[in-house]
C-alpha positions as CSV (number, residue, x, y, z in Angstrom):
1,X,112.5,15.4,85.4
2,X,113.7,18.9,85.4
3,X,113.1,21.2,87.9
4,X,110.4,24.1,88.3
5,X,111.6,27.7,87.0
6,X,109.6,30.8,88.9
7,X,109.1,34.0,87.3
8,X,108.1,36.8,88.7
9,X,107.2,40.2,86.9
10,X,107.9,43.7,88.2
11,X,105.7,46.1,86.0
12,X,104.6,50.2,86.5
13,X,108.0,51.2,87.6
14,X,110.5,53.6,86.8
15,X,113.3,51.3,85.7
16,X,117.4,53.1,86.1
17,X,119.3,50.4,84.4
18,X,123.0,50.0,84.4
19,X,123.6,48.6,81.1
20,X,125.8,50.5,78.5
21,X,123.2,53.2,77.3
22,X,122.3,53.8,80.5
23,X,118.9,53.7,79.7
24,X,115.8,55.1,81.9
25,X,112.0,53.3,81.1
26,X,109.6,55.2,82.3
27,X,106.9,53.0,82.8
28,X,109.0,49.6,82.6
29,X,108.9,46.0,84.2
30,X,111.9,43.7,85.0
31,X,111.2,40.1,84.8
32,X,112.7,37.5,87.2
33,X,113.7,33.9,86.7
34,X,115.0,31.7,88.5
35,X,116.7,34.3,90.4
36,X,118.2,36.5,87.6
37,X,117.2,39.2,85.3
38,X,115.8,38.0,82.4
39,X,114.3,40.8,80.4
40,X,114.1,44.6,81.1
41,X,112.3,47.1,79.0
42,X,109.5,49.5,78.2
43,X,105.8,48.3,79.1
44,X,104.6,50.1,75.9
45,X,106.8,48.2,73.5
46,X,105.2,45.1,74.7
47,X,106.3,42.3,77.2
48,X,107.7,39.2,76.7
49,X,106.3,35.8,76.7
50,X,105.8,35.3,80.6
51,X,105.8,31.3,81.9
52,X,102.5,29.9,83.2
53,X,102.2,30.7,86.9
54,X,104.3,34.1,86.3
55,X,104.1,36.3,90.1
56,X,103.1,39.8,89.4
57,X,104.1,42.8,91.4
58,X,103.0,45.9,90.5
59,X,105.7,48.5,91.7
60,X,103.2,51.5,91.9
61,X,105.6,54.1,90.4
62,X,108.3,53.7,92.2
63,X,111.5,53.6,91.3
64,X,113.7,50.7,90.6
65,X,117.8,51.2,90.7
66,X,120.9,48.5,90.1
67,X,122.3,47.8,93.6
68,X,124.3,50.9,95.7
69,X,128.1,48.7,95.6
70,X,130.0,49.8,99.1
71,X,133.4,48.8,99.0
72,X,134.9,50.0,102.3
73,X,132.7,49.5,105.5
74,X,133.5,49.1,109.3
75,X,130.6,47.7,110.1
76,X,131.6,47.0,113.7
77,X,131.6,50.7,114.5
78,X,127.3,51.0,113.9
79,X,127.1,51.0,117.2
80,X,129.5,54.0,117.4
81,X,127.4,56.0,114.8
82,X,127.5,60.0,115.7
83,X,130.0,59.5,118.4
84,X,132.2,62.4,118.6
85,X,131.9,63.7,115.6
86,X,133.7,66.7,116.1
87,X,137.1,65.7,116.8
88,X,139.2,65.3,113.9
89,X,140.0,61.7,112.6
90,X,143.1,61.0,114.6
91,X,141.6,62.1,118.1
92,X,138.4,60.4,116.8
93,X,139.7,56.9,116.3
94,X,142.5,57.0,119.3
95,X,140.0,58.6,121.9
96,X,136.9,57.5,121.1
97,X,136.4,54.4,118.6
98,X,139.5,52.3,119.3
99,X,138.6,52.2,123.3
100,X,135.6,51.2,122.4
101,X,136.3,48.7,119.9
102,X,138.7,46.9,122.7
103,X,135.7,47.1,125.1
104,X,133.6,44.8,122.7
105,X,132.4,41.6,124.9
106,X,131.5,38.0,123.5
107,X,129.5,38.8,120.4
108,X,129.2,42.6,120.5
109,X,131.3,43.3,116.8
110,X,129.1,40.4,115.5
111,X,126.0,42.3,116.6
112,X,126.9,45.3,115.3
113,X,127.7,43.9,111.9
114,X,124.8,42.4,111.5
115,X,122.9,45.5,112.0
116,X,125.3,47.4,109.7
117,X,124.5,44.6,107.1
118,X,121.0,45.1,107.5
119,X,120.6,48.7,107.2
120,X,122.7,48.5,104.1
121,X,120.2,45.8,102.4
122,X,117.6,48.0,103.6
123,X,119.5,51.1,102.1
124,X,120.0,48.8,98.2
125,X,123.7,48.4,99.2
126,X,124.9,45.1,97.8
C-alpha cells in the first residue's frame, strides 16, 4: 500500500523564482508535494492538475522569494548584537566580544544560537 502524498497550493502571489530566466509571475502559485516544489507558474496560463484533498493558501499579494543562503554566521555573538559598535574590528573582538564569549556559562552559546537560527528562519535565511 503506498503512502499518502499532500499537496498544498500557494496561489495570488508575486512569485521571484531562481531558475535560469529568472522569471517574475505576477500573479503566480507554487504547488507543494510531498515536501518539494512541484510546479511554479502564472495563474493566468492555467494550473495544473491538483490531487484530491489539495491545501489551498491564498498568499494575498505578497511576495514569495527562493531562500536568503547565509554562508558565514557567528551565531553565538546574537546576544552581543550592537555592542560596541564603534571600535574598530580588532579592539571590537579583543575588548569586547572575546571576554564575553569566555564568560559564556553552561548552555549560554547554545541559547544564543538558537535565537540566531530563529531570527534567520524568520528573516527567509536557509
Amino acid at each position: 500500500m503506498g503512502s499518502l502524498s499532500s499537496s498544498t497550493l500557494y496561489h495570488n502571489g508575486t512569485i521571484i523564482t531562481a531558475n535560469q530566466s529568472r522569471e517574475v509571475f505576477l500573479d503566480g502559485y507554487i504547488v507543494v508535494t510531498d515536501n518539494r516544489i512541484a510546479a511554479v507558474g502564472k495563474t493566468s496560463d492555467g494550473l495544473p492538475v491538483l490531487p484530491h484533498g489539495t491545501k489551498m493558501i491564498d498568499l494575498d499579494s505578497n511576495i514569495v522569494i527562493p531562500g536568503l543562503v547565509n554562508a558565514h554566521a557567528h551565531t553565538v555573538q546574537s546576544l552581543m548584537r550592537g555592542l560596541a559598535e564603534d571600535m574598530d574590528l580588532f579592539r571590537w573582538a579583543c575588548d569586547a566580544i572575546w571576554p564575553l564569549e569566555v564568560s559564556f556559562e553552561a548552555d549560554d552559546g547554545y541559547i544564543a544560537s538558537k535565537l540566531a537560527m530563529a531570527e534567520m528562519l524568520k528573516s527567509g535565511t536557509t
